[in-house]
C-alpha positions, 0 to 999 in steps of 0.5 A, spaced: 634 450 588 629 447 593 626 441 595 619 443 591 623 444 585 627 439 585 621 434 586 617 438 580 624 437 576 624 429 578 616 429 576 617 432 570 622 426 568 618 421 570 612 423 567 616 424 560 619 417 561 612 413 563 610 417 556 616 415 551 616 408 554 608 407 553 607 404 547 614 400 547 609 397 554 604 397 551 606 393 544 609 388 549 604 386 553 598 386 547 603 381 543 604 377 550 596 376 551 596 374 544 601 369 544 599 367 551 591 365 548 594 362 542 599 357 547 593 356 550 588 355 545 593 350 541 596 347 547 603 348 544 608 350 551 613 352 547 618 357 551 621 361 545 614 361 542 613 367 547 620 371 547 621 371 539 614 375 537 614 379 543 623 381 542 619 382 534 614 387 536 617 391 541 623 393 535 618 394 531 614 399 535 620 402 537 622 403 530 616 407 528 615 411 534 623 413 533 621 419 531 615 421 535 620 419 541 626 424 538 622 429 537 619 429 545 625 428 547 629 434 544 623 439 546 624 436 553 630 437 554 630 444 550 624 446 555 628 444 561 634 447 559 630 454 558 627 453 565 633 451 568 634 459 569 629 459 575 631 454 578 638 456 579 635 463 583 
């Protein structure tokens, strides 16, 4: 195995973890703005305030995405598994 097909192999992982960890992100950052805004438009600066809803939200998305992030992750690891032979010579 090469130098170019090791770095297409690691580009490949890392795209699949910055897609699978995209909405997980994504929910916690939108929940953070929120709270944040509304700290800041009650003036209430309390500290679990911001962690509680945020801890809420991230498992809540990560339950309904399970599936979706399942099922790429099996067709991920099928498809490296089935083009592992290439990279072998």
């Amino acid at each position: 195995m090469g130098p170019d097909q090791t770095v297409e192999m690691i580009r490949r992982v890392l795209m699949e973890a910055m897609l699978l960890s995209a909405p997980l992100l994504v929910a916690a950052c939108l929940i953070s703005l929120l709270v944040s805004l509304l700290q800041t438009l009650t003036s209430v600066q309390e500290q679990t305030l911001t962690a509680v809803p945020r801890l809420v939200v991230v498992f809540v998305v990560a339950m309904a995405t399970l599936p979706w992030t399942v099922h790429r992750l099996v067709n991920f690891t099928l498809r490296m598994f089935t083009g592992f032979h290439k990279y072998l010579g």
